[in-house]
TORNU-521419 format. One line per 2 residues: number of its first residue (from 1); their letters; for each residue x, y, z of C-alpha. Coordinates in steps of 0.02 Angstrom, whole numbers, plus 50000, padded with zeros to 5 digits. Example, Ala and Ser with C-alpha at 12.3 -4.5 7.8 and 13.67 -1.06 7.14 Angstrom:
BEGIN
1	as	50615,49775,50390 | 50684,49947,50357 .
END
This chain:
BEGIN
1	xx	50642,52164,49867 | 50676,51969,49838 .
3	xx	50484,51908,49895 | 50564,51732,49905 .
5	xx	50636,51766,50051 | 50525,51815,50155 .
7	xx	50380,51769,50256 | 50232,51834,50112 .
9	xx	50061,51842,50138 | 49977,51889,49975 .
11	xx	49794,51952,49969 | 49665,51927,49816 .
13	xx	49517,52030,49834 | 49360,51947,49790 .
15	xx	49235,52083,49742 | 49288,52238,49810 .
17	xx	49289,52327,49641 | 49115,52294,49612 .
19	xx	49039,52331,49780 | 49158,52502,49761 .
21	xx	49124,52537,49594 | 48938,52549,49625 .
23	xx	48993,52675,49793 | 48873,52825,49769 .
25	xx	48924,52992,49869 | 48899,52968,50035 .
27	xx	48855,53098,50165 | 49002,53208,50215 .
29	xx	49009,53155,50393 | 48987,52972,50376 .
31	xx	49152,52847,50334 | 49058,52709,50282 .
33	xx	49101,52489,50307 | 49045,52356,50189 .
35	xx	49060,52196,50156 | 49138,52133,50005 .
37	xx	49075,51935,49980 | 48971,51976,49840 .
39	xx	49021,51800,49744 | 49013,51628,49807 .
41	xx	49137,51454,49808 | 49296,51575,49820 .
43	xx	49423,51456,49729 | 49585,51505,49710 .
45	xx	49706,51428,49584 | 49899,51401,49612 .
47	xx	50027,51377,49468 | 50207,51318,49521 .
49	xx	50344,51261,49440 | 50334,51050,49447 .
51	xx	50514,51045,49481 | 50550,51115,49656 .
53	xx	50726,51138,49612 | 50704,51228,49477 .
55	xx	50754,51428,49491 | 50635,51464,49335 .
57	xx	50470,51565,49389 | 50326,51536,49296 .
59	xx	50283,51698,49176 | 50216,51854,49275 .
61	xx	50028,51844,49177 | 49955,51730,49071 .
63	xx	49771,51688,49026 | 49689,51529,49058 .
65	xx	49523,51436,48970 | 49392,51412,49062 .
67	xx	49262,51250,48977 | 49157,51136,49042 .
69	xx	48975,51086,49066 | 48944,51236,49205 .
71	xx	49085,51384,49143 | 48961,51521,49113 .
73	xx	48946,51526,49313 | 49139,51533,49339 .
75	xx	49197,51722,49378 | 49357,51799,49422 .
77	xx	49342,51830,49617 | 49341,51997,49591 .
79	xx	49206,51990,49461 | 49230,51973,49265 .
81	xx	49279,51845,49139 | 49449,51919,49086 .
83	xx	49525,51742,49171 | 49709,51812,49189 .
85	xx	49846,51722,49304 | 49972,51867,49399 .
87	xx	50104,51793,49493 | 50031,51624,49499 .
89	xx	49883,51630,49572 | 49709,51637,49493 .
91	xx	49566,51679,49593 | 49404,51634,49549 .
93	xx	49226,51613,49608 | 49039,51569,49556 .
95	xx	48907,51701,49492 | 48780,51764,49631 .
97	xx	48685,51644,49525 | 48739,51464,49561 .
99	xx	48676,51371,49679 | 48810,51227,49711 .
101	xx	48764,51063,49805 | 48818,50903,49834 .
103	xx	48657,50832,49709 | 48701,50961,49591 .
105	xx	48876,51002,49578 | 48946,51136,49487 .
107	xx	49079,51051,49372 | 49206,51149,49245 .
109	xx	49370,51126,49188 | 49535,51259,49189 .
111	xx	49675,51243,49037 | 49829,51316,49032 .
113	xx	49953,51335,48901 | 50102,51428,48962 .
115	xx	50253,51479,48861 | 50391,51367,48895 .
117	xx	50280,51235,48997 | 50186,51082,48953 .
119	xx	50002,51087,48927 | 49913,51093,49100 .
121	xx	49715,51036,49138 | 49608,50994,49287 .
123	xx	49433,50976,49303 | 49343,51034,49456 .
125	xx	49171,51003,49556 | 49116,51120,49691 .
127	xx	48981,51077,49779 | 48944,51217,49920 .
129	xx	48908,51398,49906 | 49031,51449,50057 .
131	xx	49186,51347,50079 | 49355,51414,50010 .
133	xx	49469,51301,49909 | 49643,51309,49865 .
135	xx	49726,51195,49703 | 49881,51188,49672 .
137	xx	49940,51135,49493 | 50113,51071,49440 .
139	xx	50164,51146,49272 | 50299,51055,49183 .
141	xx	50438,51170,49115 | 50519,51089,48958 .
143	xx	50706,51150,49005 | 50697,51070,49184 .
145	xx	50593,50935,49194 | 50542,50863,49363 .
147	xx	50632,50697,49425 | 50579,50546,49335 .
149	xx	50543,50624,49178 | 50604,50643,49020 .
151	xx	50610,50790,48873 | 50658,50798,48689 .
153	xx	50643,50965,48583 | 50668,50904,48411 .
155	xx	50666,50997,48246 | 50615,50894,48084 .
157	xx	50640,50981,47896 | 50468,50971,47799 .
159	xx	50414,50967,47627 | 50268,51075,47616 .
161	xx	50202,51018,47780 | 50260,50815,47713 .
163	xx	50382,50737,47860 | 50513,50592,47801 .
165	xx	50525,50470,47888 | 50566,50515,48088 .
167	xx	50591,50439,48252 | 50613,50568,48394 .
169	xx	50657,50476,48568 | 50652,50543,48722 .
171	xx	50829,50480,48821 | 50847,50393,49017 .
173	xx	50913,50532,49135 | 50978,50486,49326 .
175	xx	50828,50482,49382 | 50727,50432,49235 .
177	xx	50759,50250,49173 | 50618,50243,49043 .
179	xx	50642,50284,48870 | 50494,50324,48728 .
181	xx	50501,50320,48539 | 50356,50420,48420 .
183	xx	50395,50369,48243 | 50331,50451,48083 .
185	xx	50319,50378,47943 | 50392,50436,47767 .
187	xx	50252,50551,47674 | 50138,50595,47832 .
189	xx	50064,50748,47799 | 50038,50860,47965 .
191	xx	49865,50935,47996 | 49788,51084,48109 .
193	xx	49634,51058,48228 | 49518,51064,48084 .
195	xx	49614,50930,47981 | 49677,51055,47854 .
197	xx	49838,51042,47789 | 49993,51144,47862 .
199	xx	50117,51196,47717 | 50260,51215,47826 .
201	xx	50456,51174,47822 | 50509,51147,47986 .
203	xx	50422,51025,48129 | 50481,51052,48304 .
205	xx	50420,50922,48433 | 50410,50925,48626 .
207	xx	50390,50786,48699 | 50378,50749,48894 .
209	xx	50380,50583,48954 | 50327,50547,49129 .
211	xx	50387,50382,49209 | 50318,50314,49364 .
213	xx	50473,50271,49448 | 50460,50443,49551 .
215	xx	50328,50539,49642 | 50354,50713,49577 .
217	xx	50328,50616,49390 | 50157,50560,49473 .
219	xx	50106,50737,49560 | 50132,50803,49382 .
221	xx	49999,50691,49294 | 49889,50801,49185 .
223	xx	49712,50811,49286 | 49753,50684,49417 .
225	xx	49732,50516,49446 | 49539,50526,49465 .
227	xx	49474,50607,49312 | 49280,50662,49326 .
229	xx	49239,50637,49155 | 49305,50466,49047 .
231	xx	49235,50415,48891 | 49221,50218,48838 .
233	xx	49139,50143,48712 | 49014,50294,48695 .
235	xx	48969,50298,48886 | 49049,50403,49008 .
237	xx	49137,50364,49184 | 49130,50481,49343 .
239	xx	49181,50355,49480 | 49364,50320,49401 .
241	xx	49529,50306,49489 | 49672,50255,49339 .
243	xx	49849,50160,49411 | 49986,50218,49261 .
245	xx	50116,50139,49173 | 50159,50302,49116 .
247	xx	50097,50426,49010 | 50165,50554,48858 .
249	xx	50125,50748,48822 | 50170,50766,48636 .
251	xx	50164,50940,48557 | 50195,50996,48381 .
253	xx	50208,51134,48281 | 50223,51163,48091 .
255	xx	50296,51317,48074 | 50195,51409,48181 .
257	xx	50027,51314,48165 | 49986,51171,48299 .
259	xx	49990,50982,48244 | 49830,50892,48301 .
261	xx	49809,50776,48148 | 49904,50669,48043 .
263	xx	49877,50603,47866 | 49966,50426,47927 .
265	xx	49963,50371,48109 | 50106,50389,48207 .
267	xx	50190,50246,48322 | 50223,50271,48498 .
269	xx	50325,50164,48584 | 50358,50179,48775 .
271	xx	50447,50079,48898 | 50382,50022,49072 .
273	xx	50498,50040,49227 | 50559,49876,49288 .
275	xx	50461,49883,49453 | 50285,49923,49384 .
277	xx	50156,49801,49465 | 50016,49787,49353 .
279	xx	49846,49804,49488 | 49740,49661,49408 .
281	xx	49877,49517,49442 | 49975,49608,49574 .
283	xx	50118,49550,49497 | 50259,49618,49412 .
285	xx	50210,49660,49236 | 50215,49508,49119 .
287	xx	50249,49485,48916 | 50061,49463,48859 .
289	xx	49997,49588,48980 | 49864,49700,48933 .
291	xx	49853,49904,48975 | 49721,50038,48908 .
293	xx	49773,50168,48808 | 49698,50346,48832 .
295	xx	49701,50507,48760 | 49632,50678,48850 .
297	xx	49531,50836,48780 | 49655,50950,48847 .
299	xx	49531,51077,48831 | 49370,50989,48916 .
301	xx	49496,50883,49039 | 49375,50724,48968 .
303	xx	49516,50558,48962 | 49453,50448,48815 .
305	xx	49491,50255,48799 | 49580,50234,48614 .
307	xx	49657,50061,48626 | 49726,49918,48728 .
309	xx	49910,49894,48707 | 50002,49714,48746 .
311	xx	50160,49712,48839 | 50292,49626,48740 .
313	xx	50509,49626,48747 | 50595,49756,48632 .
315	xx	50752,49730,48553 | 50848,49794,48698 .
317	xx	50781,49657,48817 | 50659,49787,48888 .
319	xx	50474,49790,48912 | 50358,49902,48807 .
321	xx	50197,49938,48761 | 50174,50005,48580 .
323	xx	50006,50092,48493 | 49973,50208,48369 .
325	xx	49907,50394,48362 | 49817,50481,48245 .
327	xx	49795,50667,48367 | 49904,50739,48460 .
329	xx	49865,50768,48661 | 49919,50686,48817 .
331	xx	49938,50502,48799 | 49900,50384,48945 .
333	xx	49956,50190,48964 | 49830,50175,49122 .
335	xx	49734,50026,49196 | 49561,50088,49257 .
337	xx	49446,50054,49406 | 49251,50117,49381 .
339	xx	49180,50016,49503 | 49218,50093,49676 .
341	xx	49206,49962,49814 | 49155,50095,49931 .
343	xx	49079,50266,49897 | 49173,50350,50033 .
345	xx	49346,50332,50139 | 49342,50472,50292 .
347	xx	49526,50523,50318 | 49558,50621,50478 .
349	xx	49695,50740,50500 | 49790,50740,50692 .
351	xx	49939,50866,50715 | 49987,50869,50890 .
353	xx	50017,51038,50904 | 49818,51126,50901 .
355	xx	49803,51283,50775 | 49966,51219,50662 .
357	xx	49934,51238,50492 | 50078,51170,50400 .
359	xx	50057,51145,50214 | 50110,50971,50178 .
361	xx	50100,50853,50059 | 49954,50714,50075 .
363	xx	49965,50574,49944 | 49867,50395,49938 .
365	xx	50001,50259,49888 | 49969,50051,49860 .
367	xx	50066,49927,49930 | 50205,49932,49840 .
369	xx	50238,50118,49852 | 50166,50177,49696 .
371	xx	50084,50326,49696 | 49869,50317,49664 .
373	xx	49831,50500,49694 | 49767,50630,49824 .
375	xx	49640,50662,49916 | 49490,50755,49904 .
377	xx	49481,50933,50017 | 49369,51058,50017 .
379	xx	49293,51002,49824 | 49432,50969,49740 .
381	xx	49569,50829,49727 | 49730,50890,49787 .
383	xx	49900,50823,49858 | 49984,50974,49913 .
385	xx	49864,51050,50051 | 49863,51133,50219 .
387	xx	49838,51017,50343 | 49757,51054,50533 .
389	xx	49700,50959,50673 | 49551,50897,50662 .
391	xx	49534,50932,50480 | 49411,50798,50408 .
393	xx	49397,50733,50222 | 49369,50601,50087 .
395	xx	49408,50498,49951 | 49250,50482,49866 .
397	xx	49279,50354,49757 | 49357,50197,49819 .
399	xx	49441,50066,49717 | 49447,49877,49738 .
401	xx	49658,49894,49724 | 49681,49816,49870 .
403	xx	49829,49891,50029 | 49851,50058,50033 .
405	xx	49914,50162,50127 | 49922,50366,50183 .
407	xx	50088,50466,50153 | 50126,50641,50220 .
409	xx	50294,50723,50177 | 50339,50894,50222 .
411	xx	50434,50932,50061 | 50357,50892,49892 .
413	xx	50402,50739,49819 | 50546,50719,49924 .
415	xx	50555,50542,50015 | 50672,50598,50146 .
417	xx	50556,50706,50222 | 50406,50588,50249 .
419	xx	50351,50618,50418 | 50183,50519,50433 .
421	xx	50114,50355,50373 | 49959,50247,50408 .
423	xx	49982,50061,50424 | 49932,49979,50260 .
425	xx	49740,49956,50267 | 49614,49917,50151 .
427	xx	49501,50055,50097 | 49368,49924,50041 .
429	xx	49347,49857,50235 | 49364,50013,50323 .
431	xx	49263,50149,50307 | 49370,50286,50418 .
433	xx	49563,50312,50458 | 49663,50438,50559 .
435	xx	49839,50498,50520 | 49946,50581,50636 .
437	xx	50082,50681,50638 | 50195,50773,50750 .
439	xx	50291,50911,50655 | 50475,50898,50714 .
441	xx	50559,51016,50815 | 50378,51111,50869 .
443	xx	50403,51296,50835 | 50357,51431,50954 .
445	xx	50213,51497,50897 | 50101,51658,50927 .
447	xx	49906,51695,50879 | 49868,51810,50731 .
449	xx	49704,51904,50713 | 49734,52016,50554 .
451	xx	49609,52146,50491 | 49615,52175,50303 .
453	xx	49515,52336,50220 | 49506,52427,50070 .
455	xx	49510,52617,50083 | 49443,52740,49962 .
457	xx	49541,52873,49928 | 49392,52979,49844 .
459	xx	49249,52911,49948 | 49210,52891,50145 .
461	xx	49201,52705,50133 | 49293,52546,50202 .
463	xx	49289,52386,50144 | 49313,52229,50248 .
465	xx	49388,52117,50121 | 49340,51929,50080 .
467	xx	49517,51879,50028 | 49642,51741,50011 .
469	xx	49790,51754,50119 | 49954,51665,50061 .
471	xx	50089,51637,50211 | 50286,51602,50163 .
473	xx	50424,51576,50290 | 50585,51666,50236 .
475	xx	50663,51483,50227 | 50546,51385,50144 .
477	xx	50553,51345,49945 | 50480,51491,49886 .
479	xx	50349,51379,49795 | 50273,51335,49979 .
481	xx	50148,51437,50050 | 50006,51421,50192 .
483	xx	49845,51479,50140 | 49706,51570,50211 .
485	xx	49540,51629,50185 | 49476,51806,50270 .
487	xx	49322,51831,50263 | 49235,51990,50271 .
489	xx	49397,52074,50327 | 49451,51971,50476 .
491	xx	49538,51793,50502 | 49612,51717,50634 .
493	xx	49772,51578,50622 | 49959,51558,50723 .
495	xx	50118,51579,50646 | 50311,51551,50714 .
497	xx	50341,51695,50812 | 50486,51802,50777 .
499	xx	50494,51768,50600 | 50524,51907,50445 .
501	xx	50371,51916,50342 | 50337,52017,50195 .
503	xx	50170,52047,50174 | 50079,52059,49957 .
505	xx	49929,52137,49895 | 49889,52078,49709 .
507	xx	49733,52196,49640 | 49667,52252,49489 .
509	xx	49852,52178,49409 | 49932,52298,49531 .
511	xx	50021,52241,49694 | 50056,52301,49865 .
513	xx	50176,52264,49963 | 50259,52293,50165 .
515	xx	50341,52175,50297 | 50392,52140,50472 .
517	xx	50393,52032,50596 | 50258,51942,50700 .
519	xx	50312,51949,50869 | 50294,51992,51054 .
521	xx	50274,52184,51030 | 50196,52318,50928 .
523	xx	50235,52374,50778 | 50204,52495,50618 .
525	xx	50220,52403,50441 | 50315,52524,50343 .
527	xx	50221,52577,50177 | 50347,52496,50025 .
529	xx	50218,52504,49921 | 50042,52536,49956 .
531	xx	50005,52439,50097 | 50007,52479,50271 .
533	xx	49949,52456,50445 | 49998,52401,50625 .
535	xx	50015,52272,50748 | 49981,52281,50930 .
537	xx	50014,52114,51053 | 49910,52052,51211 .
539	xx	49999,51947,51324 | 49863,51903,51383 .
541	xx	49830,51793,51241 | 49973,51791,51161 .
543	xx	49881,51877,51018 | 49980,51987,50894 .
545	xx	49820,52113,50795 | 49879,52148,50624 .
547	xx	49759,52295,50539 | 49831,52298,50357 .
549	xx	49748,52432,50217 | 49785,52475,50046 .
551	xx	49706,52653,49960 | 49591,52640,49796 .
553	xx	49524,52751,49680 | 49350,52700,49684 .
555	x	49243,52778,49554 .
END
C-alpha cells in the first residue's frame, strides 16, 4: 500500500509499554482498562523533506541528540532514552519528574544529522505539564534543495590532510540569484573537533547556501528566526528575533573524519539579493553597511556573534559581505533585535467554518515581504501548524522592526496559495490582532469521535491510549498532515466526509496499519495489518464512532 495516498492517521503511543509491562496477572474473570498518560508535555517531532516537490523520503530511522540545559528530563513518549526517528516522527515527552511552568521552563535542544541532509537544530521551551505540541522541522536534502537555495558537493585532493589553494562556489539557480565563495588558502591544514590533525587525501565539501529571496529558503533557517539562546560579548540573549541577509551550512569531511578546525582561516564570501532592505535604515542595503556575523553550536542550538561584516561591490558589480572562519557550522549574516518593544503580541485565529482544522501555514512577514519568522503555539515556535477557530497565541518577543504583517497560505511556501492576510500593523502599538480566513470551497464535513486501545493478547487488560493522531487527505502532498492529540483513548475532531483514509499505528518500531472511509454509514476496518475496529454513524449528530485496536504481547 502507497500511504501517500491516502487519508493516514498515524498513532504514537505514549506510555503504554510501561504501564503494560508492569501488568501483573489479573483475576480470570476481570478484562481490565487503564490509562496510559504516565509522562507529561507530550511533544511530538516532525521531519519533512524542505523541498515539497521533492519525491525523496527522508530515511525510515535515524537517531537524534538530545542537549541542552534540561535533557535529562526529555523521554521518548513511550518511555526511554533510545531517541530514534521512524517514519518521521519523533515522539517525546518529560519524566514524571518535571514540573514545567511558565517561571521555570523546561528548555532543551534536538540535533539531527541525517544521511543525505543538511545539519538540522531547534531549541525548545515547554512550559506546561499538559498541553500537546506538534514541530515540524524542514530538513534540507543536498540533491534537491528547496527554492532559493543553492548546493555545491565538491571534492578537493589533499596532502596528508594539507589543502592547496581552493575556492568552492556555490552557483545562481532559477530561483536562486545569490552566489557564495569559501576560499582556502594554500597549506591549510584540516582539523577534527578536538583540533587534531586529519591525515587524509581527499576533502569533499557540502555547502548549502540559503538566500532570502524565497520563503521556503527562510522556513528552512536552522533553529528559526528567534533563537533562545545567543551569545555576545560573553553575555547571553533570550529575547532575540534576527532579520537575515542570508546564511551558509558548510560541511567537511577529510576522508572520513569531520572538519571543524582549520590551521589558516578560511574566507567566505556571500552575495546579498538585490532587494534586501537592511531593518536599521529601512533602506535598500548600501556600500558601507554593516551586518553581524554568527555562527551556531549545532549541537546546543546556542547562535554566537563572531564578527561584523561591511557591505562593499565585488568585481562583478554585485554586493557582498565577506568574513573569515576558523570552525565549521552554520554561518549567519543576520542583523539582531534584543530589545523587544513589547513582551507579548496576542494573535487570534478565525476560520469561518467552526471545528475546521486545516493545517496551514502561519508566517510573520515586514513590510516589504520578507519573511521574520513564526509564531509561537503551544511552546514552541512554528510556521507550519494546525489552525482552528478560536485558537489563541503569541509572539513573545516583539521587535522594534516596524510594519508587519500576518500571512497564511495553504500550501508551504507557495505564494499562490495565500489565502489570509492582516493589514500591515505595528506590533509595537498594538497589543492584539485577529486573522481570518475562510477556507475556499467549504468541504462537507462530518464529526469524528474515535476510540483508540491497546489490547493484550496474554493479559485481560485494555488500554485507553494517550496518542498522537496524524490525519492525510488522499490528495494532499504527502508531507501535510492534521494532527491530533487523544488522550486517554478518546478524541473528538471533523473531517471531509466521504473521503479514503488509511489509518497507521507506529509502536515499539513496528506499525499497523487499515483504512476506509469516514462517511454516512457503518463500517468494519479491515485488519491489513494489525489494526482493526469499526465505525458506526448517528444522524442524529452527524457523528461517525471510530473504535480502532491493535493486539500486544504484554509481558
Amino acid at each position: 500500500m502507497n500511504f501517500k495516498h491516502y487519508f493516514a492517521i498515524l498513532v504514537t503511543f505514549c506510555a503504554v509499554a510501561l504501564v503494560l509491562d508492569g501488568c501483573k496477572k489479573p483475576t480470570d474473570n476481570i478484562t481490565w482498562s487503564v490509562n496510559t498518560d504516565v509522562y507529561k508535555s507530550p511533544i511530538l517531532v516532525r521531519f519533512v523533506n524542505a523541498n515539497s516537490k521533492s519525491t525523496t523520503a527522508l530515511p525510515t530511522s535515524f537517531s537524534v541528540e538530545i542537549s541542552g540545559q534540561n535533557a535529562d528530563q526529555v523521554i521518548m513518549g513511550s518511555g526511554g532514552t533510545d531517541f530514534e526517528v521512524m517514519n518521521g516522527f519523533l515522539p517525546l515527552a518529560l519524566a514524571e519528574t518535571a514540573t514545567p511552568s511558565p517561571q521555570n521552563p523546561v528548555v532543551f535542544n534536538v540535533y539531527a544529522n541525517i544521511p543525505g541532509f543538511a545539519p538540522i537544530s531547534q531549541t525548545f521551551i515547554v512550559t506546561s505539564d499538559t498541553t500537546a505540541v506538534d514541530h515540524t522541522l524542514l530538513a534540507v536534502e543536498y540533491a534537491n534543495p528547496p527554492d532559493g537555495t543553492s548546493v555545491v558537493d565538491a571534492h578537493t585532493s589533499l596532502t596528508n590532510g594539507i589543502a592547496p589553494a581552493t575556492t568552492i562556489s556555490t552557483s545562481t539557480t532559477a530561483t536562486m540569484t545569490e552566489t557564495s565563495n569559501i576560499s582556502i588558502a594554500d597549506g591549510t591544514q584540516m582539523m577534527d573537533v578536538s583540533g587534531n590533525v586529519i591525515n587524509a587525501g581527499d576533502l569533499e565539501s557540502k555547502v548549502v547556501h540559503f538566500g532570502t529571496g524565497t520563503e521556503s529558503s527562510m522556513l528552512s533557517f536552522p533553529g528559526g528566526f528567534n533563537p533562545v539562546d545567543v551569545s555576545r560579548g560573553g553575555q547571553s540573549f533570550h529575547d532575540v528575533t534576527f532579520k537575515t541577509g542570508g546564511f551558509l551550512s558548510i560541511k567537511m569531511f577529510a576522508g572520513s573524519t569531520e572538519v571543524k578546525n582549520f590551521s589558516k582561516p578560511i574566507t567566505v564570501q556571500a552575495e546579498l539579493n538585490n532587494n534586501l532592505i537592511n531593518p536599521e535604515t529601512n533602506q535598500p542595503v548600501q556600500v558601507g553597511d554593516t551586518i553581524p556575523i554568527w555562527s551556531m553550536n549545532e549541537q546546543t542550538g546556542q547562535w554566537k556573534y563572531e564578527s561584523t561584516a561591511t557591505a562593499a561591490i565585488d568585481g562583478n558589480g554585485k554586493m557582498v559581505v565577506q568574513f573569515q572562519a576558523v570552525h565549521l557550522s552554520c554561518w549567519n549574516i543576520d542583523w539582531w533585535f534584543y530589545n523587544p518593544c513589547r513582551n507579548v503580541l496576542r494573535v487570534t485565529v478565525h476560520i469561518t467554518i467552526p471545528n475546521f482544522r486545516p493545517q496551514y501555514e502561519l508566517v510573520l512577514v515586514d513590510a516589504n515581504g520578507q519573511y521574520l519568522g513564526g509564531l509561537y503555539t503551544d511552546n514552541t515556535w512554528a510556521t507550519v501548524v494546525t489552525l482552528y477557530d478560536g485558537l489563541t497565541t503569541v509572539i513573545p518577543v516583539v521587535p522594534d522592526i516596524g510594519l508587519v504583517r500576518l500571512v497564511v497560505y495553504t500550501r508551504r511556501g507557495d505564494p499562490s496559495s495565500i489565502i489570509a492576510q492582516t493589514a500591515l500593523f505595528n506590533p509595537c502599538t498594538q497589543g492584539a490582532i485577529t486573522i481570518t480566513i475562510a477556507p475556499p470551497g467549504p468541504p462537507q464535513l462530518i464529526n469524528v469521535h474515535l476510540n483508540v486501545t491497546g489490547k493484550c493478547t496474554n493479559k485481560r487488560v485494555i488500554a485507553n491510549v494517550s496518542a498522537w493522531v496524524f490525519i492525510h487527505k488522499n490528495s494532499d502532498p504527502w508531507w501535510n498532515w492534521n494532527i491530533i492529540y487523544v488522550r486517554r483513548g478518546q478524541a473528538d475532531f471533523k473531517l471531509e466526509q466521504g473521503v479514503s483514509y488509511s489509518v497507521e499505528t507506529y509502536y515499539g518500531g513496528g506499525y499497523y496499519v487499515t483504512s476506509g472511509v469516514f462517511d454516512k454509514n457503518d463500517m468494519n476496518f479491515p485488519t491489513e495489518h494489525g489494526l482493526f475496529g469499526n465505525a458506526t454513524y448517528n444522524a442524529a449528530t452527524n457523528t461517525v464512532t471510530a473504535n480502532l485496536s491493535f493486539n500486544l504481547n504484554c509481558r
